[in-house]
SERO-4910 file (N, C-alpha, C, O; in steps of 0.05 Angstrom, whole numbers):
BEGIN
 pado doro    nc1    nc2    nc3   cac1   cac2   cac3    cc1    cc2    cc3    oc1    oc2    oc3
  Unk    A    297   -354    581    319   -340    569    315   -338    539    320   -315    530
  Unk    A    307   -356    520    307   -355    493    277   -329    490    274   -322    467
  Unk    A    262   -321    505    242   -306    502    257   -272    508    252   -254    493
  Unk    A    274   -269    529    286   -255    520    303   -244    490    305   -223    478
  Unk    A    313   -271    488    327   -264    466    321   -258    438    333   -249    419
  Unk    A    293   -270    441    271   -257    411    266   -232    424    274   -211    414
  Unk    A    257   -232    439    252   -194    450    274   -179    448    271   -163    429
  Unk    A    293   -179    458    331   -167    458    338   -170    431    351   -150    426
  Unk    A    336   -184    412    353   -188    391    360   -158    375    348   -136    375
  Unk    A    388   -166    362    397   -140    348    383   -120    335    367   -127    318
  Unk    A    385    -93    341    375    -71    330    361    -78    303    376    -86    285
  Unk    A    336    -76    298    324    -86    277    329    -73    255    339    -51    253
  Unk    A    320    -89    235    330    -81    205    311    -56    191    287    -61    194
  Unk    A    314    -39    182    288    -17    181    287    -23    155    307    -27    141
  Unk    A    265    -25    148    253    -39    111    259     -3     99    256     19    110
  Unk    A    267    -10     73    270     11     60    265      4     24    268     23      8
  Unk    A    259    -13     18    247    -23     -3    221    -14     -7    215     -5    -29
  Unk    A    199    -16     14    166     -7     11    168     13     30    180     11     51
  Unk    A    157     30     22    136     46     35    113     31     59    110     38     82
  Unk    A    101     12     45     83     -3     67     95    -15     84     87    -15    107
  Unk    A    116    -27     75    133    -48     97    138    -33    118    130    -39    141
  Unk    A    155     -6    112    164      4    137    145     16    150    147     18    175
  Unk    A    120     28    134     94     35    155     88      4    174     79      8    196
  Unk    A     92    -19    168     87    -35    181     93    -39    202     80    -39    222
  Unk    A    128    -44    196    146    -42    224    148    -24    238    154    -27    262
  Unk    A    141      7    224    138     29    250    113     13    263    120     -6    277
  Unk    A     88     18    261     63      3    274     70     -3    299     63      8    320
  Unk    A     90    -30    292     98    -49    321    121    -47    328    134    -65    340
  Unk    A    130    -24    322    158    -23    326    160      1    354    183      6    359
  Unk    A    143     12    368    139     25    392    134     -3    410    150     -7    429
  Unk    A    112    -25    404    103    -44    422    129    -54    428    136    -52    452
  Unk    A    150    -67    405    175    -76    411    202    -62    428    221    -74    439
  Unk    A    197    -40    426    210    -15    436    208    -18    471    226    -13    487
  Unk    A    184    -26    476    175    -23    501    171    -56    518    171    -59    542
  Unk    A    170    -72    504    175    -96    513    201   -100    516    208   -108    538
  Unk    A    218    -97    498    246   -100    505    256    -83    530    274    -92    544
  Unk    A    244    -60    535    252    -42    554    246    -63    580    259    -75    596
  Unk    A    218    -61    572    206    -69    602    216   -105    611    219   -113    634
  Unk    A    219   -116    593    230   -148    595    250   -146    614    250   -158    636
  Unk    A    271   -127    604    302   -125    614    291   -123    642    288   -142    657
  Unk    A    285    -95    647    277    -73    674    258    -94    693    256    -90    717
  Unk    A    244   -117    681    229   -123    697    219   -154    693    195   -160    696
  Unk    A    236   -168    687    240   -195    681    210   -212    681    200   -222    661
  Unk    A    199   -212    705    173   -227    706    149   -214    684    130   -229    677
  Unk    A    150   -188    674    145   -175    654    143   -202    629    121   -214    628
  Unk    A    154   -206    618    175   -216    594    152   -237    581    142   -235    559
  Unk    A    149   -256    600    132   -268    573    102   -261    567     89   -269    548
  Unk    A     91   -242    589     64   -221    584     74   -205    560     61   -204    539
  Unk    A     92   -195    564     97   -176    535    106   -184    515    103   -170    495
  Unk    A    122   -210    512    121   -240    486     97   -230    474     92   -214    456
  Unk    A     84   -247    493     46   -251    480     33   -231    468     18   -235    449
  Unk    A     39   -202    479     26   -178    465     43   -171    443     31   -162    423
  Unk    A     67   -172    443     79   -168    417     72   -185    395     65   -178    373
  Unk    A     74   -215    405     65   -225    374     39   -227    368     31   -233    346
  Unk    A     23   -223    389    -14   -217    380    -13   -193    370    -35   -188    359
  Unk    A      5   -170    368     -4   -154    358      4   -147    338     -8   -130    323
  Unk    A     34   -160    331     44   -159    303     30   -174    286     26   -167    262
  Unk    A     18   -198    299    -10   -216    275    -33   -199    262    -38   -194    239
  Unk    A    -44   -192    283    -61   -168    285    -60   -146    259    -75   -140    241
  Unk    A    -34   -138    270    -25   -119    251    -23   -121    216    -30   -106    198
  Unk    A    -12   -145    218     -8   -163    191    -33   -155    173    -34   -147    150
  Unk    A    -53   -162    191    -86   -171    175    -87   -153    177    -97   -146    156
  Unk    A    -82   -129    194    -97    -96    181    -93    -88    157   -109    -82    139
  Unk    A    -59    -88    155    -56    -80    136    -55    -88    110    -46    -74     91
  Unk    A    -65   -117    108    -70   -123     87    -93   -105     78    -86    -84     67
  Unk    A   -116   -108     81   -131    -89     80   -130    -68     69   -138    -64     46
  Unk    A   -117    -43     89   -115    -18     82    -96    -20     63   -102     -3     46
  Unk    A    -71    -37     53    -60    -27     25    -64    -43      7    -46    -48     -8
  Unk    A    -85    -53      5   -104    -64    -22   -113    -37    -26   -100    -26    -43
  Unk    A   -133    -18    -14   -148      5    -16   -134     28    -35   -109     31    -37
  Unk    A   -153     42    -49   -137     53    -70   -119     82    -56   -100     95    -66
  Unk    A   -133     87    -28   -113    105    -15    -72     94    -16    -51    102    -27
  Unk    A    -79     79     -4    -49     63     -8    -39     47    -11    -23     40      5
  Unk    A    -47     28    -42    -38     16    -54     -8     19    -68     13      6    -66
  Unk    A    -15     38    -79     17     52    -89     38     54    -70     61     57    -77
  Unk    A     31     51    -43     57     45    -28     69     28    -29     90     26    -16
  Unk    A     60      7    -43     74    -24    -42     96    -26    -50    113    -40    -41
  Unk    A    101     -6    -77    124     -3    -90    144     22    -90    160     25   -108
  Unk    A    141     38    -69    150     59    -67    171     55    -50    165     48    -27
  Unk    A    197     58    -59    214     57    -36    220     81    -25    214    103    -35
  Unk    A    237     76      5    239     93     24    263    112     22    286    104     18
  Unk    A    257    133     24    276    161     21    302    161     49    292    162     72
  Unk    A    322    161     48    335    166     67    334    180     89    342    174    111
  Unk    A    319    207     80    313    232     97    292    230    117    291    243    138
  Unk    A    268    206    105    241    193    123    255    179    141    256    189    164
  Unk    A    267    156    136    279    139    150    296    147    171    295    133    191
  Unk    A    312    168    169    334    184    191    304    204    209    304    207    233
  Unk    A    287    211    195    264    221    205    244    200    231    238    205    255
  Unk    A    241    186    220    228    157    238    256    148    254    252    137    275
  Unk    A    274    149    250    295    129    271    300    151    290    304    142    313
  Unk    A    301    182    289    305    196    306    281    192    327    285    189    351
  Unk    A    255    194    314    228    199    331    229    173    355    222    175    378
  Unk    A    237    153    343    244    124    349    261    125    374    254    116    396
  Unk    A    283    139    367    312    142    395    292    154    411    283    143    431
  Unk    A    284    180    402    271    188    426    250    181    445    249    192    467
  Unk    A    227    156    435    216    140    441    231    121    474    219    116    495
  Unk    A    254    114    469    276    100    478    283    112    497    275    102    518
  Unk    A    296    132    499    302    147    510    288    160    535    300    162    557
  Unk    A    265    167    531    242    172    543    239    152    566    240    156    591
  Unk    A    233    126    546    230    111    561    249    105    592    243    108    616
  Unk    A    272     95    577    290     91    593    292    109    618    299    100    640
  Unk    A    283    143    610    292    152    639    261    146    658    254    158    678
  Unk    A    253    135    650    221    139    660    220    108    693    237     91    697
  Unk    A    205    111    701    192     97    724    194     64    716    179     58    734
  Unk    A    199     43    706    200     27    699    173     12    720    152      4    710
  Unk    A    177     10    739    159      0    753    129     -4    759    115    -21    769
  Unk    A    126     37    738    101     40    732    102     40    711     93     18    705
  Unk    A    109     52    687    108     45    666    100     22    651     81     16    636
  Unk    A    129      7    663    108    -20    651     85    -30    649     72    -30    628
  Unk    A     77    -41    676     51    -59    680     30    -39    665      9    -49    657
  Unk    A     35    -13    661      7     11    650     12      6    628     -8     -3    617
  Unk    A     35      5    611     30     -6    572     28    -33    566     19    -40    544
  Unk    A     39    -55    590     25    -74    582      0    -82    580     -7   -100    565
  Unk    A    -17    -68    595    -54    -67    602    -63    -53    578    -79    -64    562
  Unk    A    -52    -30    573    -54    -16    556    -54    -32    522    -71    -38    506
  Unk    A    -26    -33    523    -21    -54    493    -46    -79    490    -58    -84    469
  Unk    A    -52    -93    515    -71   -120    509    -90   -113    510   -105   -133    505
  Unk    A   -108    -87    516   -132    -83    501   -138    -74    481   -161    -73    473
  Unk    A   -114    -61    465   -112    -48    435   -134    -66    413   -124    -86    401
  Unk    A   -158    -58    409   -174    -62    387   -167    -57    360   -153    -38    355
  Unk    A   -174    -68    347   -168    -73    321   -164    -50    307   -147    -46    290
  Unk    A   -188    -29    317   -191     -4    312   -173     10    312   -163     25    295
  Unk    A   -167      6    340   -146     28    354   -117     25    333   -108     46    324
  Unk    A   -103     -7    325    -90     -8    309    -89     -1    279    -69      4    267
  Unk    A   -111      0    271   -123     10    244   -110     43    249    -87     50    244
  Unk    A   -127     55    256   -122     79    265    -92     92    267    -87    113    256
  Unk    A    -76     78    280    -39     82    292    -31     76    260    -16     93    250
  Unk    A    -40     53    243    -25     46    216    -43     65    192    -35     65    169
  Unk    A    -64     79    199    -64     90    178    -55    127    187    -55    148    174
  Unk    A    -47    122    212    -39    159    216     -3    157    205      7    177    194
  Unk    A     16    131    210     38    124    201     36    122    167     52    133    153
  Unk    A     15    107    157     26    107    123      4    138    117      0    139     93
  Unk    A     -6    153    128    -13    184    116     19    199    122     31    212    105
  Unk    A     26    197    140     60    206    144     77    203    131     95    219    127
  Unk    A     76    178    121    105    171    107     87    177     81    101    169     62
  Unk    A     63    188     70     55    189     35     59    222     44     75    236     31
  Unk    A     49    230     60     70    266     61     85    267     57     90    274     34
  Unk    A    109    256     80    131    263     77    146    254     47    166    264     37
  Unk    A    131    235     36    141    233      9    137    251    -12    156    259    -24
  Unk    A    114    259    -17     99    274    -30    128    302    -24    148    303    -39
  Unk    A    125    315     -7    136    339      1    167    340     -7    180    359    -16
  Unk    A    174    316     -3    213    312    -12    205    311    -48    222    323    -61
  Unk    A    190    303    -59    188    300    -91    174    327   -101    169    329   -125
  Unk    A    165    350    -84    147    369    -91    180    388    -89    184    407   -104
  Unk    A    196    381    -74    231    401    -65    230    389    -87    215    400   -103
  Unk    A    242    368    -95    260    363   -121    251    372   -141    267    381   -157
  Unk    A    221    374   -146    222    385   -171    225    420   -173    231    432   -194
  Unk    A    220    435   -143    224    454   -145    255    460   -151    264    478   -165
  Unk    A    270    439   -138    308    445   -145    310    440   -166    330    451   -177
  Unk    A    297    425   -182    303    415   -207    290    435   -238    294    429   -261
  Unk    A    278    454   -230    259    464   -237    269    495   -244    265    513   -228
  Unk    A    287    501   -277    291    524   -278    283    551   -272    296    572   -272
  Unk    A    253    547   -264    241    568   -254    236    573   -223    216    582   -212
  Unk    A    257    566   -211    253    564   -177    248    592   -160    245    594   -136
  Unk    A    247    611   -179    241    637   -166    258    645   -163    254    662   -145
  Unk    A    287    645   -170    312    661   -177    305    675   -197    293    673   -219
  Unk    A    324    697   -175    330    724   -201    301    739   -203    297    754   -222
  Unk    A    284    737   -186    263    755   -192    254    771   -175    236    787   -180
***
């Protein structure tokens, strides 16, 4: 029961201080998405998908130390998170959920748990650097609008 309840616990907190942080928690925040699904749906599930969740949030940890030392995205450390990203990622998120939920539980599961525990290092590398190239767009593109709104020459009047 207490393994559920680290898996089940309250709707998580979405980091909005870094830029990297929340590239982080998106990362493992599908694995968690889907363990909690599948825990509920399928009880004997539950502590196979414990184990892959927190091997892969460790996992994760050490990647990304890494990649935001690197001068690609270092500067995310201190960049906080835009409202409009965040409502952006929590929507993609529901729908994740959603998905899930109407889906096969029976099969589903046991296929992302196999799936999730052979995830190479690589493979995670890869998932966290296609999430922090997303969130330095989507940043980039909301500060490229503002200065166009902000910007007496916005192409009015001509």
């Amino acid at each position: 029961m207490l393994m559920a309840t680290m898996l089940r616990a309250a709707e998580p907190v979405w980091p909005t201080d870094s830029a990297s942080d929340l590239s982080i928690f998106l990362s493992t925040l599908r694995f968690r998405i889907y363990a909690d699904h599948c825990s509920t749906m399928l009880p004997e599930l539950r502590a196979k998908f414990a184990s892959v969740v927190i091997d892969v949030t460790g996992r994760m940890e050490g990647i990304s130390k890494d990649l935001l030392a690197s001068d690609m995205f270092k500067d995310m450390k201190n960049e906080s998170v835009r409202p409009e990203i965040l409502d952006a990622f929590k929507d993609s998120f529901d729908d994740v959920k959603h998905n899930l939920q109407r889906s096969d539980a029976a099969s589903v599961c046991p296929m992302a748990l196999r799936n999730f525990g052979v995830m190479d290092d690589e493979s995670l590398k890869a998932g966290l650097v296609q999430t922090l190239t997303a969130l330095q767009t989507m940043s980039r593109r909301l500060k490229e609008q503002d200065a166009r709104q902000a910007s007496p020459t916005t192409g009015r009047g001509r």
